[in-house]
N, C-alpha and C positions, 0 to 999 in steps of 0.2 A: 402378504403372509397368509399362509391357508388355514383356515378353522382346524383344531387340534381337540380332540374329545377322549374321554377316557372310556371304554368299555370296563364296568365294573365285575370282578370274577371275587375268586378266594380262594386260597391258598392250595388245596390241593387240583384247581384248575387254572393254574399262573398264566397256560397261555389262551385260556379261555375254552370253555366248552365248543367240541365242534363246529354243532349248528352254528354257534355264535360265533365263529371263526367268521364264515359268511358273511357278515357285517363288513368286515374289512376292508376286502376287493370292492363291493358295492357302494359303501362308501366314499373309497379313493378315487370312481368315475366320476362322484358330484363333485370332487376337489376337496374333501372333508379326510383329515388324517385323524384314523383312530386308532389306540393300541389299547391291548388288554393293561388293568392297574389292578392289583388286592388290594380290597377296599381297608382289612384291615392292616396295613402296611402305611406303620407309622412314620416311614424316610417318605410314604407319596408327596407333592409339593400338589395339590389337588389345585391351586391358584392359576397353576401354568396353562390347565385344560378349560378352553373355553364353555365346556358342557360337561358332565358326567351321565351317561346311560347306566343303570343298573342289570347288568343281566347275571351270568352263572354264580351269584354269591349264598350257594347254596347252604350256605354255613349259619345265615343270618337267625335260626329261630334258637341253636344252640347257645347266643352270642348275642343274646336278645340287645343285651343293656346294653355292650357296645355297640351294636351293630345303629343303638339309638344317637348316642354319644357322635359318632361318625356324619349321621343328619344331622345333626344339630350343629357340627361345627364346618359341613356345608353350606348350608342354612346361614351361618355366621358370618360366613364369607364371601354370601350372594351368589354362589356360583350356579348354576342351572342345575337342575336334577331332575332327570326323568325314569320313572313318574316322578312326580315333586313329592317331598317327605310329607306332609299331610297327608297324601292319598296313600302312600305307603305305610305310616303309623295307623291310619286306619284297618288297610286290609290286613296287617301283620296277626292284628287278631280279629280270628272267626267269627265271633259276635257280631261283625259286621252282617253277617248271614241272617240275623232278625230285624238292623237295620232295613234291612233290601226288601225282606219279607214285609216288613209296614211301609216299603213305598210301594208296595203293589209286584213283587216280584216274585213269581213263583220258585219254591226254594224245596229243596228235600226237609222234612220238618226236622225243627233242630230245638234240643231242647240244653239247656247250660247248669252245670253241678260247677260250685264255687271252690276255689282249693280247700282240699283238708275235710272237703265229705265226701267219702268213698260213698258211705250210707246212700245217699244222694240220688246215686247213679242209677242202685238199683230200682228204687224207689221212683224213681220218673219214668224207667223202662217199665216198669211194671202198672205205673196209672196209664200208659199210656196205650198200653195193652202189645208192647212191643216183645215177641220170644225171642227172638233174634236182633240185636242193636250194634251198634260202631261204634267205640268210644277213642277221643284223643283229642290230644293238647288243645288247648284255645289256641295257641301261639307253637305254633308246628307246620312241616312244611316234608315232603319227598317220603307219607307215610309213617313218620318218626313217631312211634310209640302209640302206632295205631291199632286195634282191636278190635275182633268181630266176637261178639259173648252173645249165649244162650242163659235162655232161665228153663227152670230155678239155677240158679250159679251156683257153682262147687268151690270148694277152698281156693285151689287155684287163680278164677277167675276173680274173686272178691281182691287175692293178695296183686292182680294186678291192677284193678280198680283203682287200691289204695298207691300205688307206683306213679299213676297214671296222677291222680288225684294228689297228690303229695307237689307235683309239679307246676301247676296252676291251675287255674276254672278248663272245667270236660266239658267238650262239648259230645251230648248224647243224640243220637240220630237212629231211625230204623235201619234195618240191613237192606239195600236197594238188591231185589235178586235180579234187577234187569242188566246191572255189572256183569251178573256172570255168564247173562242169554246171549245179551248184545253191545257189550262193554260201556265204555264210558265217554262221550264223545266231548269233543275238543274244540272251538270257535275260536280262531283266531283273527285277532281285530288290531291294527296300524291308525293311529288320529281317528279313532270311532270307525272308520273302514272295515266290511269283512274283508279280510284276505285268505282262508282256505280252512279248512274242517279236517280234523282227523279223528280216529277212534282209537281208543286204548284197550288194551285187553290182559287179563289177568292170566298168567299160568294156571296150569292143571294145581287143583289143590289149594289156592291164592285167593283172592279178595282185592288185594290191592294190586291197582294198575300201573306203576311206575315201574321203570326200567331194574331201578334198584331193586326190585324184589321179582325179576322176572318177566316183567309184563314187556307186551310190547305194543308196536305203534303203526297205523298203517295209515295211507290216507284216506279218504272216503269222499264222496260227491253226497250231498243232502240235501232236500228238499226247500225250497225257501221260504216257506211257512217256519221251519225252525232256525234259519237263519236269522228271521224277522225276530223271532224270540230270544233269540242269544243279544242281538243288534239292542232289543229292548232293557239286555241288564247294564249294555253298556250306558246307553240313555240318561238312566235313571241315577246316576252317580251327579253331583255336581262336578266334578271337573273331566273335561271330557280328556282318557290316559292317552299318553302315548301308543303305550303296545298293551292288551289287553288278550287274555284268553278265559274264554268261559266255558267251564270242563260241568257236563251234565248228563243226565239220561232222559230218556224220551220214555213218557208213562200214557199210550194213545196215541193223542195225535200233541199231548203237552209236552212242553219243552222243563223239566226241573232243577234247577239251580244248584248242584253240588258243592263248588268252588269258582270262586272269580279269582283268576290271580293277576295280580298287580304288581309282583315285586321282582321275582327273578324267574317268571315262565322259561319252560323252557318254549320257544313257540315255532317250532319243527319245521321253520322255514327251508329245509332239507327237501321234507315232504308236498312240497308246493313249484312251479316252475314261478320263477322271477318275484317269490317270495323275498327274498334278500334285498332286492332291487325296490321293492314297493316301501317295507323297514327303513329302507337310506334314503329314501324320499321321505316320509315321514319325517323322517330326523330331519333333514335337509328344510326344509317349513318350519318346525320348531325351532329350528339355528336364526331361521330369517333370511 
């Protein structure tokens, strides 16, 4: 009987995100059947799949409490999960980003406003000597409710503070202006492995670099002194992920820590040749 896996998606990518399409064929050479499942899709029989991979569940930060509920009753029922739900209820929220910061991990500075103080927000941008700051969810994912504010702030900005802030703990950050010189670059890592680099770029007018708001994605060849440096944040995690992407910018010849994502990358195995192939080997090890 051949290994049976679930690629995990959500609902409005039932048959899964492109890239993540790719899985499929690549998989099927090592003898591994996998098909796209929404994760939330309560008829799934999640017992019949020998494995579940999380990928396109792009929905998971709106969906927080389910999307918990869902591990948990993975989790319950022994079945494999990668990443495994610890390392995913960690990266879910941001605050991980001061974790990584006190193991040694160079990180864009982050500072954290608790729900329900707007006050807060300003107040840290402003000890911190920041005119320009980022503000958004702890627990956010693709941009979602993201902001770039100036001081002194105007009515406007305060009334989104308090939107923002009404939500859960903000996480407050400088404005990186190297997003806008030389975008934001991308590390992608298979079982601790680098496997290929890309760079994001923000439209005319923009800040943020995801697709959804315009941006786009190219691939890029980078130096291995920053390779070494992406390689180091995966390191530093106790449990070594499956699929990892480490999204940053370069400040000199330093590599800065934006976002680690652990949960539903997208990880542009499009933009790579035999990217796909190197992913279903990963998998294929992890299977045994």
């Amino acid at each position: 009987m051949s290994t049976r896996i679930a690629l995990a998606t959500y609902e409005r990518a039932p048959g899964l995100a492109p890239d993540d399409r790719m899985l499929i064929p690549a998989l099927e050479r090592l003898g591994i059947r996998a098909q796209p499942a929404i994760w939330s899709d309560r008829s799934t029989r999640w017992r019949d799949f020998d494995a579940v991979i999380i990928r396109s569940c792009w929905d998971y930060h709106i969906r927080f409490g389910e999307f918990e509920a869902w591990l948990a009753a993975l989790d319950a029922d022994a079945i494999p999960l990668w990443n495994p739900a610890p390392l995913v209820r960690w990266n879910a929220d941001k605050r991980y980003l001061l974790d990584l910061a006190g193991r040694g991990v160079a990180t864009v500075p982050t500072m954290i406003a608790m729900r329900g103080h707007a006050d807060a927000v300003e107040s840290l941008a402003t000890a911190e000597g920041w005119d320009r700051f980022v503000i958004k969810p702890a627990i956010s994912a693709s941009g979602y409710e993201t902001f770039a504010l100036r001081t002194p702030l105007d009515d406007a900005s305060r009334a989104t503070i308090a939107r923002v802030a009404s939500l859960g703990a903000v996480l407050v950050q400088p404005f990186a202006d190297e997003i806008a010189r030389f975008g934001e670059l991308s590390f992608t890592f298979f079982d601790g492995a680098f496997s290929h680099a890309t760079v994001k770029r923000a439209r005319v007018g923009e800040f943020r670099v995801q697709t959804e708001h315009g941006g786009t994605v190219d691939s890029i060849v980078v130096e291995r002194a920053l390779i070494d440096q992406a390689a180091a944040v995966v390191r530093a995690l106790d449990v070594r992920p499956l699929y990892a992407r480490v999204d940053g910018i370069t400040r000199g010849d330093a590599f800065l820590l934006m976002e680690l994502e652990l949960i539903e990358p997208n990880v542009f195995m499009s933009y790579a040749e035999d990217a796909a192939d190197r992913f279903a080997r990963a998998i294929a090890q992890r299977l045994g």
